[in-house]
Wavefront OBJ file of the C-alpha trace (Angstrom):
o trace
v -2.419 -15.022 5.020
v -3.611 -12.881 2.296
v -2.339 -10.460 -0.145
v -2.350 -6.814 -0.337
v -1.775 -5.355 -4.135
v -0.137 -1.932 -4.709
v -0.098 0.588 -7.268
v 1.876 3.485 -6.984
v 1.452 6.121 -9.182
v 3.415 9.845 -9.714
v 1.795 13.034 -8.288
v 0.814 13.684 -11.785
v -1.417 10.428 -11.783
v 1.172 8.794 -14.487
v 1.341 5.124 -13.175
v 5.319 4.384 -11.878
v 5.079 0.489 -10.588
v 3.155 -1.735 -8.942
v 3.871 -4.483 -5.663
v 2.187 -6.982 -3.362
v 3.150 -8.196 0.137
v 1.418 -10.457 2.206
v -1.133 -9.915 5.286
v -0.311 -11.979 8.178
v -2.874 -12.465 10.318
v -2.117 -15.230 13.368
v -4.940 -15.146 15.329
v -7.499 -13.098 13.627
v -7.817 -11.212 10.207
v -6.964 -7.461 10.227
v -9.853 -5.255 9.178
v -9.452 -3.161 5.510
v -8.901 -0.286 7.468
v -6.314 -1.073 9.721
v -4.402 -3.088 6.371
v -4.852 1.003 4.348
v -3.876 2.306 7.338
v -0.725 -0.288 7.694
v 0.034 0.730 3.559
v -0.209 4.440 4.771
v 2.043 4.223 7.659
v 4.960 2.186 5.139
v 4.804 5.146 2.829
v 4.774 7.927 5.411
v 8.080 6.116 6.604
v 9.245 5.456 2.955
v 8.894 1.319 3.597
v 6.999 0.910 0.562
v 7.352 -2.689 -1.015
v 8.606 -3.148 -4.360
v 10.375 0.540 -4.421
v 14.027 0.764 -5.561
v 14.855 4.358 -4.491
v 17.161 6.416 -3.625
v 15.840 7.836 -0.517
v 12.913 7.525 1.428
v 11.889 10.885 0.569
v 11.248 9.325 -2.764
v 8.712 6.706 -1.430
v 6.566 9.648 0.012
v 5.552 10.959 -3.091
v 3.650 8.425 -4.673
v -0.088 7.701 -4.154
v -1.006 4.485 -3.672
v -3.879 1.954 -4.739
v -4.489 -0.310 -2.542
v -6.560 -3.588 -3.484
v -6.715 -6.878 -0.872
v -9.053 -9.152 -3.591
v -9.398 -11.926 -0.793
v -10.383 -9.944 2.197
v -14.264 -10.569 2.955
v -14.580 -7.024 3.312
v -12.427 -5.655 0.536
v -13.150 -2.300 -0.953
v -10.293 -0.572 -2.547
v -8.270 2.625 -1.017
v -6.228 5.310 -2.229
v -3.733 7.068 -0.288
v -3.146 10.731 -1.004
v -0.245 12.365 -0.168
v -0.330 14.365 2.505
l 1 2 3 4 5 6 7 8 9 10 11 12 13 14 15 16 17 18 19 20 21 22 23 24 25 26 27 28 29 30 31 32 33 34 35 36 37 38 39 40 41 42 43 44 45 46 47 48 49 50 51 52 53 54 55 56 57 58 59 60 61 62 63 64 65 66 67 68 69 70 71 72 73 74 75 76 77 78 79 80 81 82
C-alpha cells in the first residue's frame, strides 16, 4: 500500500486544500497512469478525498496535483479541468 498526495487548487491557480488516500494494490502495484487516471475519474464524479462540499459540482472544479513519492515510477500529474 502506498500513498497518493493531492493538491487541489481553484481555477484561478489560488491553492484551496490539500489530501492523501492510500493505493491498494493486492496482487500487483498499479501503474502512475492508471493511479492519475483513478484521481481523474474521483473528481469527474466529485469523490475527491479530503473535500467538504456542498455538492459534487463543487469537486469538479478544482485541478488537481497529484504526487505518489513511493511509487518506483513516480512522476507527478496535473489534472485539468475539462
Amino acid at each position: 500500500m502506498i500513498t497518493a498526495n493531492l493538491q487541489y487548487f481553484k481555477p484561478n491557480g489560488t491553492f484551496y486544500s490539500s489530501a492523501s488516500f492510500q493505493v491498494i494494490s493486492i496482487d500487483f502495484l498499479p501503474s502512475i497512469g492508471e493511479i492519475h487516471g483513478h484521481v481523474r475519474d474521483l473528481r469527474n464524479r466529485g469523490r475527491l478525498p479530503g473535500l467538504a462540499l456542498a455538492s459534487n459540482d463543487q469537486a469538479r472544479e478544482f485541478i488537481v496535483h497529484v504526487d505518489v513519492p513511493a511509487h518506483p515510477n513516480n512522476f507527478p500529474g496535473l489534472i485539468l479541468l475539462p
